[in-house]
Wavefront OBJ file of the C-alpha trace (Angstrom):
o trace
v 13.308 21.037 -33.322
v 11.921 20.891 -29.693
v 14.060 21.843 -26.482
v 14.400 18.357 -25.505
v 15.499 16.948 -28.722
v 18.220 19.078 -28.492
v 18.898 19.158 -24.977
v 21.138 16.300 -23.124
v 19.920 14.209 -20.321
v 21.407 11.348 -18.180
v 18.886 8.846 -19.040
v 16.736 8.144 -21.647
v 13.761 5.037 -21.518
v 12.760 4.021 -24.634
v 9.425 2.291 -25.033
v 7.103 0.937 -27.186
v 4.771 0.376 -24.682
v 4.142 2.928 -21.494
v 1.476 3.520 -18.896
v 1.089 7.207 -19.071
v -1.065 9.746 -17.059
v -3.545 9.526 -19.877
v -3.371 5.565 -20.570
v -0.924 3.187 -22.663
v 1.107 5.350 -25.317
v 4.835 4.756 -26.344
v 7.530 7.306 -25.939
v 10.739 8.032 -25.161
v 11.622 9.695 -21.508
v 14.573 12.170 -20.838
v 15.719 11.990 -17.402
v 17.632 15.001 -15.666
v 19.142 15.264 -12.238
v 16.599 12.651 -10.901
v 13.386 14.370 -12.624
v 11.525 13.067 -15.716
v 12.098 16.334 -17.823
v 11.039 15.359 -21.316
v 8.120 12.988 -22.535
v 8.143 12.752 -26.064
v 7.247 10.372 -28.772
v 9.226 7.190 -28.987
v 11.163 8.193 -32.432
v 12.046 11.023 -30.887
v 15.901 11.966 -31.049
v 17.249 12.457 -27.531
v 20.769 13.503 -26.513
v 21.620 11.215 -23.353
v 24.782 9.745 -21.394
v 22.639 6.297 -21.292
v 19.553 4.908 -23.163
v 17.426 2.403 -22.175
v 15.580 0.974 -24.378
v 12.769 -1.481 -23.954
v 12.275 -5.295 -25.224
v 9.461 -5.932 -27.199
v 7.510 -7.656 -24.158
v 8.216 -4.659 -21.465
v 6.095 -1.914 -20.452
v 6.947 1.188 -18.851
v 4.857 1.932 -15.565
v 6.014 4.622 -13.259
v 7.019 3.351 -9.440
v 4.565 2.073 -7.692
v 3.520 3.790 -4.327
v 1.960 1.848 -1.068
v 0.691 4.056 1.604
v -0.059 0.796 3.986
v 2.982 -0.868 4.812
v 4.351 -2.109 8.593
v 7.871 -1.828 9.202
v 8.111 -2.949 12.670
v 11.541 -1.248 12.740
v 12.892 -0.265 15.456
v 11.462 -2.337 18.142
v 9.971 -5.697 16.091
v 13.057 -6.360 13.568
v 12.511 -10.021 14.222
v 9.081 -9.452 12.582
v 10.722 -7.002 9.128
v 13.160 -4.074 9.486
v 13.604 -0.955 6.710
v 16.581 -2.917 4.829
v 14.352 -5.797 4.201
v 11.179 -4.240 3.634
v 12.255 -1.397 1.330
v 14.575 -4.188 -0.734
v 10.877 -6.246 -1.173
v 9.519 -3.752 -2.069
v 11.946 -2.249 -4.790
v 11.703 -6.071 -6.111
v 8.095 -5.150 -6.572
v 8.312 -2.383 -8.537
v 7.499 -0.358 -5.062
v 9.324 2.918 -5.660
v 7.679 4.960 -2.377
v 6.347 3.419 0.847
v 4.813 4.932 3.645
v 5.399 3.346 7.049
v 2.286 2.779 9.621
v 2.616 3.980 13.130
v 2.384 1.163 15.158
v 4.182 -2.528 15.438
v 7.262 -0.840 16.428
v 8.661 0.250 19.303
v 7.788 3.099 20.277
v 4.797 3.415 17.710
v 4.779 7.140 15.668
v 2.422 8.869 18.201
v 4.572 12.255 19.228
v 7.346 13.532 17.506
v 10.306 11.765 19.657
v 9.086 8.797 17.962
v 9.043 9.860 14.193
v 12.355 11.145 15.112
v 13.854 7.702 15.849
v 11.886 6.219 13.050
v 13.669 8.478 11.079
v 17.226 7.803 12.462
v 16.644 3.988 12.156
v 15.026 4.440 8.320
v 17.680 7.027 7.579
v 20.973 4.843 6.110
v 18.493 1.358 5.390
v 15.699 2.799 2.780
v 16.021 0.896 -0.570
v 12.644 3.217 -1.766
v 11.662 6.839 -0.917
v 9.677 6.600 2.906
v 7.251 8.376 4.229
v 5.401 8.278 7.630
v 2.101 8.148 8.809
v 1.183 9.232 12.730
v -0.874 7.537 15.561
v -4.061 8.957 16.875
v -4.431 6.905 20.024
v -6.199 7.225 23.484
v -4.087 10.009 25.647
v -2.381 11.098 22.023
v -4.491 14.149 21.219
v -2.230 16.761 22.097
v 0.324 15.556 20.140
v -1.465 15.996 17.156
v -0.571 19.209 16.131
v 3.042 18.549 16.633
v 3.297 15.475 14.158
v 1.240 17.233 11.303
v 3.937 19.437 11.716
v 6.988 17.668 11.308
v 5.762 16.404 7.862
v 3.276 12.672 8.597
v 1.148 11.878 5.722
v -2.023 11.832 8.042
v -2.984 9.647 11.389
v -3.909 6.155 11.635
v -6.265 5.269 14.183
v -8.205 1.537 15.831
v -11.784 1.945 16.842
v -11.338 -1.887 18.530
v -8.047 -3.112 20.081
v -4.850 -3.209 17.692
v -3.502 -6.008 18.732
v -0.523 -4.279 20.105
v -0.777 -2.754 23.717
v 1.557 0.631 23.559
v -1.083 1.569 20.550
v -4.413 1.824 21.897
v -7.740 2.565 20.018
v -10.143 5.487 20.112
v -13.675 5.210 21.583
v -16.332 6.925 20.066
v -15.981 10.353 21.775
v -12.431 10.585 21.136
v -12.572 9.804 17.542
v -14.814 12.594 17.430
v -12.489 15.314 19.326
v -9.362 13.652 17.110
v -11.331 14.492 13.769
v -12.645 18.003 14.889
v -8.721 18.450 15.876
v -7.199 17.011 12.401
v -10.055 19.517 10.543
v -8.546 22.513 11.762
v -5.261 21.974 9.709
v -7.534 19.577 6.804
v -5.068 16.520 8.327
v -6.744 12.935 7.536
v -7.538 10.007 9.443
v -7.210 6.825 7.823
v -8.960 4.239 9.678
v -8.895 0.574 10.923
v -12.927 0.015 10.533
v -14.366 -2.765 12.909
v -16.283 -2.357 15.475
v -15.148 -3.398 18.837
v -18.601 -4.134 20.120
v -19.921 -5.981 17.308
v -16.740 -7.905 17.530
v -17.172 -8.158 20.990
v -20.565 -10.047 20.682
v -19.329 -12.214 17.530
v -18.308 -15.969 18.034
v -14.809 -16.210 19.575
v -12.383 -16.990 17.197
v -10.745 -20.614 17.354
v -9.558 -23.490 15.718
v -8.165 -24.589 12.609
v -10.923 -23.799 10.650
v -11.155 -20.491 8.398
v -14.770 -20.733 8.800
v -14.983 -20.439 12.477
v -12.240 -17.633 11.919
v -14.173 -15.807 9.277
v -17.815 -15.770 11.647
v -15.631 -14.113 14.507
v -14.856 -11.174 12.075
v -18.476 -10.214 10.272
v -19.094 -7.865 8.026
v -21.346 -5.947 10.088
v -18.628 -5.205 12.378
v -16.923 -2.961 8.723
v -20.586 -1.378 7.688
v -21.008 -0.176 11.759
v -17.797 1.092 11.818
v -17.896 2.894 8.767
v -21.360 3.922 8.796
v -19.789 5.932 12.241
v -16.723 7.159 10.303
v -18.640 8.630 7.454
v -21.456 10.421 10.009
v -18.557 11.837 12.183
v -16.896 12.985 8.757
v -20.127 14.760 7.293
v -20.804 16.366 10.535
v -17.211 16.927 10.775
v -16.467 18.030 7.098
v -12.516 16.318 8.108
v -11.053 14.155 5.536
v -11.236 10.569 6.110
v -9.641 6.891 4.429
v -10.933 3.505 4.995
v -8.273 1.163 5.140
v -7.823 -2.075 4.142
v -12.133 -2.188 2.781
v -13.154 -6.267 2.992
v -16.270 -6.288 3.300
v -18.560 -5.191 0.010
v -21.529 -4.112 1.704
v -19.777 -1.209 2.900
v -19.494 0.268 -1.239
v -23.261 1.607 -1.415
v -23.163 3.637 1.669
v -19.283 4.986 0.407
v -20.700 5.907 -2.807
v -23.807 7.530 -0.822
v -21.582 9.343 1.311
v -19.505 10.705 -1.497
v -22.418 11.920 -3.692
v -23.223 13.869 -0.975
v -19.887 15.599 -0.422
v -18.564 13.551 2.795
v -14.202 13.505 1.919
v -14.229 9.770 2.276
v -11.914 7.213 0.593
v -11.035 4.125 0.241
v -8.413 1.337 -0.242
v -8.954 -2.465 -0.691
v -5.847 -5.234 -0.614
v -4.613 -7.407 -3.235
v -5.443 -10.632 -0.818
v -8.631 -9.362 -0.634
v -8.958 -9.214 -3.993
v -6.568 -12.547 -4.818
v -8.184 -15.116 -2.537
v -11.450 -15.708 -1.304
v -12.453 -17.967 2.286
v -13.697 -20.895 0.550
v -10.017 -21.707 -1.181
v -8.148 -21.567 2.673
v -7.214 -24.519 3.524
v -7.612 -25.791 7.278
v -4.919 -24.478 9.407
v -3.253 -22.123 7.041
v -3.144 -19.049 9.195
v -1.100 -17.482 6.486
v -3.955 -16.313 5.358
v -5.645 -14.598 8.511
v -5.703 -11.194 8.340
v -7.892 -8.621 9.986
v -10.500 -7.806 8.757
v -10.409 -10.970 7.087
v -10.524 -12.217 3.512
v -13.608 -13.566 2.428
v -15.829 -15.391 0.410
v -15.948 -15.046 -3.882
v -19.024 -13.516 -4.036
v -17.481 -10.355 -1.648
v -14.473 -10.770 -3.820
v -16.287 -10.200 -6.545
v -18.162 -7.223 -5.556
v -14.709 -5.828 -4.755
v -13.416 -5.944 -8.318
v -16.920 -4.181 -9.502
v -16.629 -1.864 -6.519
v -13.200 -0.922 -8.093
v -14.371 -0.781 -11.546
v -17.011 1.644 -10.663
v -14.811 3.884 -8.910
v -16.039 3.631 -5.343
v -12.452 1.717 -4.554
v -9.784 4.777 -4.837
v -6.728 2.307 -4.374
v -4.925 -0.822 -3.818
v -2.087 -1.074 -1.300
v -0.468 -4.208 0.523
v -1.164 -3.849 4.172
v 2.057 -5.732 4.848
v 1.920 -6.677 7.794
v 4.748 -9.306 8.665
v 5.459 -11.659 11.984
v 7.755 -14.275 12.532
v 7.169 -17.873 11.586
v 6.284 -18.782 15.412
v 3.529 -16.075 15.598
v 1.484 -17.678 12.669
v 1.683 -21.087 14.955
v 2.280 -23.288 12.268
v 2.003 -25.941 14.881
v -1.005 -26.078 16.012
v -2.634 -24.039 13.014
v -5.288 -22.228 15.311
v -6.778 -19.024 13.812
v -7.648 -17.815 17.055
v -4.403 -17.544 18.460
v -2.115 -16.748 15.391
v -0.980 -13.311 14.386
v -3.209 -11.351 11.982
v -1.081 -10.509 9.035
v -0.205 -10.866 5.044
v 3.426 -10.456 4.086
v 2.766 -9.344 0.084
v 4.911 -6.032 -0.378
v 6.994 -7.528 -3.249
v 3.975 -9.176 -4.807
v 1.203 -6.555 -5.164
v 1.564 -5.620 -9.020
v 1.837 -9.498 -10.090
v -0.950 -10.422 -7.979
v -3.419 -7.146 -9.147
v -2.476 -7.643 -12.603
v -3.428 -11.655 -12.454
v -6.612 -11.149 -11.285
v -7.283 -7.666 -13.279
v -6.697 -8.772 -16.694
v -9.066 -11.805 -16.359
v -11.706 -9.700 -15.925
v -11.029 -7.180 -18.588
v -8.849 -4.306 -16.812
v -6.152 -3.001 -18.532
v -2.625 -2.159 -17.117
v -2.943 1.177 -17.105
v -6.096 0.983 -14.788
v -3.487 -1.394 -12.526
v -1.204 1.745 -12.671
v -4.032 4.258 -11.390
v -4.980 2.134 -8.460
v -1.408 1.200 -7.626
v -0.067 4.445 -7.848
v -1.124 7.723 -9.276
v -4.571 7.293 -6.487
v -2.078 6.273 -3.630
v 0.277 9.146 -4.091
v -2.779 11.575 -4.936
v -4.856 10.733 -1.819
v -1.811 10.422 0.964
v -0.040 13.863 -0.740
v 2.979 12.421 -1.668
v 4.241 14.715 -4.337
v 6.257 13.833 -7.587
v 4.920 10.100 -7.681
v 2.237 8.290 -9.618
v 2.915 9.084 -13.058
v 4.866 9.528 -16.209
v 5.586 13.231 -16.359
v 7.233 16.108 -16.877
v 8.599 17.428 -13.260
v 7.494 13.694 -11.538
v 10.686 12.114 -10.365
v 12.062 9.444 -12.177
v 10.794 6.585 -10.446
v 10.158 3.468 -12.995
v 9.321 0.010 -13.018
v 9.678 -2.374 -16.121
v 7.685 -4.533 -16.350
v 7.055 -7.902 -18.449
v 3.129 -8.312 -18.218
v 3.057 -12.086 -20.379
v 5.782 -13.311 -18.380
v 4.923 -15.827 -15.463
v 6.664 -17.318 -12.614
v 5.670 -19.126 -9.251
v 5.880 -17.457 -5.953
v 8.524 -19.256 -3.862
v 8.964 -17.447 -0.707
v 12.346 -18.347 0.101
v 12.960 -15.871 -2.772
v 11.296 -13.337 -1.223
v 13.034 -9.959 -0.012
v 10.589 -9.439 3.341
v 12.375 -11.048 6.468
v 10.357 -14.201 7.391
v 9.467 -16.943 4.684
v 5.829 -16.520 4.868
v 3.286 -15.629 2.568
v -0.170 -17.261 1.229
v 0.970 -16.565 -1.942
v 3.726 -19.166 -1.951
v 3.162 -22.217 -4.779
v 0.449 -19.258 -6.753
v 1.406 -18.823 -10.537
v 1.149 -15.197 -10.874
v 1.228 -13.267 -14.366
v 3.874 -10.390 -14.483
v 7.708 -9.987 -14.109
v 9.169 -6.979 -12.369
v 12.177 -6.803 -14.192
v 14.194 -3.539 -13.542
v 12.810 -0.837 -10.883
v 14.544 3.014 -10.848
v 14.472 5.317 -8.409
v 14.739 8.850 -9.337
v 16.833 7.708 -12.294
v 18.834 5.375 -10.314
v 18.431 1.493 -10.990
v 17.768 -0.217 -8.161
v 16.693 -3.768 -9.301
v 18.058 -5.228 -12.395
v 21.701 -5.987 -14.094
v 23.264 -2.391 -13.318
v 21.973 -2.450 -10.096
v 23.085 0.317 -7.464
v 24.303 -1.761 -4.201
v 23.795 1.301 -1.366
v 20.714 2.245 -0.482
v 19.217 5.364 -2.472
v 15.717 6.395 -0.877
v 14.986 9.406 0.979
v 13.175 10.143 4.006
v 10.085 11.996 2.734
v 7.368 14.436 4.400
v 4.132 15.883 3.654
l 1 2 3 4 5 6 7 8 9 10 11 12 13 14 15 16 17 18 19 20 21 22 23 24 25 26 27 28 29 30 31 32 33 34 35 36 37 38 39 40 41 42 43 44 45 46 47 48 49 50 51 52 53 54 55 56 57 58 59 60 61 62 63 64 65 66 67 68 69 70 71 72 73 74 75 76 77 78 79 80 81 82 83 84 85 86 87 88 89 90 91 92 93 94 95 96 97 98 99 100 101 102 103 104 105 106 107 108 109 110 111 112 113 114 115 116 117 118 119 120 121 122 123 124 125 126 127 128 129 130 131 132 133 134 135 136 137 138 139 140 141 142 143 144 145 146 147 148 149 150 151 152 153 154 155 156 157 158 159 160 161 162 163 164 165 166 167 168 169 170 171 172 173 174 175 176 177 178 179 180 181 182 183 184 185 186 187 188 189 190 191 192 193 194 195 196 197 198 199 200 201 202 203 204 205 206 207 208 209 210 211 212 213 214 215 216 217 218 219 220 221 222 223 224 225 226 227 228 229 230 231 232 233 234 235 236 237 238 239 240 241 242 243 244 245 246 247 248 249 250 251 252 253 254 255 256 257 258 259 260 261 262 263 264 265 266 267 268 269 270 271 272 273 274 275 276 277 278 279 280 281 282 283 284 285 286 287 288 289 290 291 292 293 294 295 296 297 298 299 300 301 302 303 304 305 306 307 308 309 310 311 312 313 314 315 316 317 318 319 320 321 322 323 324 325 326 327 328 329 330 331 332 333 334 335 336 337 338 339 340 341 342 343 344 345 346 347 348 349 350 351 352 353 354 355 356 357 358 359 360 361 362 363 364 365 366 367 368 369 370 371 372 373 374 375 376 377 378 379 380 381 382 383 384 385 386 387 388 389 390 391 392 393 394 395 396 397 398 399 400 401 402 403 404 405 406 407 408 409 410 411 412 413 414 415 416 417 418 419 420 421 422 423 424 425 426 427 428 429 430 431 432 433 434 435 436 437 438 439 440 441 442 443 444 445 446 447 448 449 450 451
């Protein structure tokens, strides 16, 4: 008789189906002091204060984990706050989120900033929280100190963020930033567009996603990251291309990798959900930057993924208030750039994966074993001995329409709203803790976490 079969734990999953780090198995899963601490098969005879065990249409996946979430908190709590964001995201299946650096006040770019992050995430987090840093213009000295107190890595604009206090790196101080972040192998995830070919685009303006979608081209992604991936080589730093929407970036990626450049790479489900010739006039709940795009692109996305050139799929939530999407008047130009999607991700992947013959358990790698691997964030991604016990079940044949007045996030907006999307998050655990579903805990139980 094995250790575990004879060993007690304080939970025990039960599953017929279960995504685990080697693909769809079933199994039972001991749970001890907040740590998975026995995998074994599902007939297996485990000792435990509580069993759960699995319906017949549920499937085990371990918590998911998005590194590209906005906050806003403190500062913008109008726009989201860590009590509502962290609750969407538990909804979601979202066990571990890490926060970006800028849309709240002050943006995460010195260490007095984290600090108040910190405070203000400290009795609201829902999930487990992590924090990325700033690299902006007059920031390099600060550097150092923020690797230090535990970010995941530094964000940085090479064209204006859209918020003043965070301001975006020209060319020669991207270069001194990544020659800085080398010395203690840190890593620069990046907002790729180019603020020149931008500059020189058609203005954006109207109602129409067209004339929205020509003020954002795709050469404005390829110049950018062609620059990225040169500084990088020359560089040897480690560098992440966020949010990828345009597909003619993937050949120079995969070029860049074969030849040993530490580049990676994350598209959005939106990017991968929608495409520009479905948005209808007006709808800026759609606009996002850099922007969705047409099917062909999305297409190439989904291969780009297949192939492995795509390491990951996070949300980029980035949430605003009704008034900033200007509803009434419907002008691209002038509305805020921004998806709110945190608690939809997994539904939304999984719809669009399994129509074109992905499996769950390839959902599950992008969605969180390759998140937590590439931002460091240790314990999360899989179904494993010494992993913490973060779970979502989910009910992959079950359906329902996205109404977003029944959304967690703080503002009723979403382009997902009226979409049929495949996949039920029914119960989500963190560290062996329910936090959605019947037994429910009502305080919040994430922790602050650091590289």
């Amino acid at each position: 008789m094995s250790e575990a079969a004879t060993a007690t734990f304080d939970v025990v999953f039960r599953a017929r189906r279960l995504i685990g780090p080697n693909g769809e198995t079933s199994g039972s899963v001991g749970v001890r002091d907040g740590r998975i601490a026995a995998v074994e098969p599902f007939d297996a005879q485990l000792d435990a204060a509580r069993t759960i065990e699995l319906a017949a249409d549920e499937v085990l996946l371990p918590g998911l984990v998005d590194t590209h979430v906005h906050v806003n908190d403190p500062g913008r709590t109008e726009w989201e706050g860590f009590d509502t964001a962290t609750r969407a995201a538990a909804a979601g299946g979202v066990t571990t989120i890490i926060d970006m650096p800028l849309n709240s006040l002050p943006p995460t770019i010195d260490t007095g900033a984290l600090e108040i992050k910190r405070k203000t995430a400290r009795e609201k987090a829902h999930v487990d929280v992590g924090f990325w840093g700033g690299a902006v213009h007059g920031n390099l000295g600060e550097l150092r100190g923020l690797h230090e107190a535990g970010v995941f890595g530094f964000k940085c604009f090479l064209l204006h963020s859209g918020v003043d206090e965070f301001p975006p790196l020209n060319p020669a101080e991207l270069d001194e930033a990544l020659r800085e972040l080398a010395r203690y192998d840190a890593m620069m995830i990046v907002h790729a567009e180019d603020s020149d070919a931008i500059e020189h685009a058609p203005t954006a303006h109207g109602e129409t996603y067209g004339d929205f979608l020509n003020s954002r081209p795709r050469g404005a992604e390829n110049v950018a990251i062609a620059q990225v991936i040169e500084l990088a080589r020359r560089i040897g730093g480690r560098v992440h291309i966020l949010h990828l929407s345009s597909s003619d970036a993937l050949p120079m990626i995969a070029s860049a990798r074969a030849d040993g450049v530490k580049v990676t790479v994350e598209t959005c489900p939106h990017y991968l959900s929608f495409s520009a010739e479905e948005v209808p006039d007006g709808a800026t709940q759609f606009k996002c930057c850099p922007p969705i795009r047409e099917a062909r692109n999305r297409e190439l996305l989904w291969q780009g993924l297949a192939d492995g050139i795509i390491d990951c799929v996070v949300s980029d939530h980035s949430p605003c208030t009704p008034e900033l999407k200007r509803f009434d008047i419907g002008d691209f130009g002038v509305a805020w750039g921004g998806v709110s999607s945190l608690q939809l991700g997994l539904p939304a992947v999984w719809t669009q994966a399994r129509v074109r013959g992905h499996s769950l358990a390839d959902v599950v790698q992008w969605m969180s074993r390759k998140p937590a691997e590439l931002a460091g964030v240790h314990r999360k991604g899989s179904i494993a001995v010494g992993q913490d016990a973060d779970f979502c079940v989910f009910a992959p044949d079950a359906a329902f329409v996205v109404d977003v007045d029944k959304l967690h996030h703080r503002n009723p907006v979403s382009p997902y709203h009226g979409r049929p999307l495949a996949g039920v998050v029914r119960e989500t655990w963190l560290r062996g803790t329910q936090i959605v579903g019947p037994d429910a805990a009502t305080a919040p139980q994430g922790n602050l976490l650091t590289r």
